[in-house]
C-alpha positions, 0 to 999 in steps of 0.5 A: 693258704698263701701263708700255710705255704710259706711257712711250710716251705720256711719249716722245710729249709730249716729241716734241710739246713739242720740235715745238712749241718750234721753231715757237715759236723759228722764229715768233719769229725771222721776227718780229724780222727782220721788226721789224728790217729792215721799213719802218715806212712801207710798209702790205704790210710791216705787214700781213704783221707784224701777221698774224705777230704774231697767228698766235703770239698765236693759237698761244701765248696764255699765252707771254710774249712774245703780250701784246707781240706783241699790243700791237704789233699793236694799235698798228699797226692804230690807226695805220692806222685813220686811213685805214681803219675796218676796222683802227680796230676790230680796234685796238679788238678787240685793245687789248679783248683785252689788257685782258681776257686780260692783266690785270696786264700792264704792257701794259693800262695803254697798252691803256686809254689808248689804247681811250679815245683811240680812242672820243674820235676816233670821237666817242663821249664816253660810251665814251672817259669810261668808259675814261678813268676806269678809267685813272685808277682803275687807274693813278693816277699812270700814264704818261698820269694827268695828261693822262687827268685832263685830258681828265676835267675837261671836255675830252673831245671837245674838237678839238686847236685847242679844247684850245690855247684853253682852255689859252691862256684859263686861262694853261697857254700864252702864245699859239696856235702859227701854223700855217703 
């Protein structure tokens, strides 16, 4: 009797593994088709990916291919924020997440940077500080190092037009681009 148990609960588990599998592989065929052959531009289009991509994160926390989906979703929701608050903090919860659950995923370093970027725009030279700083102290010579020690050495919160002119004053450009 014992042993009719165990390979039916062992019969069970291969079930549920091969069920879960197809969702998996069906989940991450809608995904690619919709990367492939969406339109960057159209906002129904996004927000039906970035639903897709947090459904597997949801579903799939540890597979390899959620801290990806993750990112991209963060992403398209810090772009979107521009013209919209409510996906400027969900970009900030998602980018959070990342660093929190994915910790030495190549991911983490775009993570940081761009949380960092996020609270400059917003204004919030404290919070942009704190995650410049924990850039430059987890990646030294990262992708974004040299602009992150940059914006530390006394140019955070500066506008686009400020930077150009302190750049122009300590002879990094010639001349302000004209804006036509």
């Amino acid at each position: 009797m014992r042993k009719l148990f165990f390979t039916l609960l062992v019969i069970g588990f291969a079930l549920l593994s091969s069920c879960t599998n197809k969702n998996r592989n069906k989940m991450v065929d809608e995904i690619t088709l919709m990367e492939k052959n969406g339109d960057e531009y159209n906002t129904q289009h996004l927000d039906t990916l970035n639903v897709l991509y947090d459904k597997f994160v949801a579903a799939y926390p540890k597979d390899t291919l959620a801290v990806r989906y993750l990112l991209s979703s963060a992403q398209s929701s810090y772009t979107r924020g521009t013209e919209d608050a409510r996906y400027l903090e969900a970009a900030i919860q998602k980018f959070s997440s990342i660093i929190a659950n994915y910790g030495e995923s190549k991911e983490v370093e775009m993570a940081i940077f761009l949380l960092g970027s996020i609270y400059e725009n917003k204004g919030d030279t404290v919070k942009a500080r704190e995650f410049y700083e924990q850039y430059v102290k987890k990646y030294p010579a990262g992708s974004y190092a040299e602009s992150v020690r940059s914006i530390l050495d006394g140019n955070v919160g500066l506008s686009a037009e400020e930077w150009m002119k302190k750049f122009q004053l300590e002879g990094k450009i010639d001349s302000l681009p004209k804006v036509k």
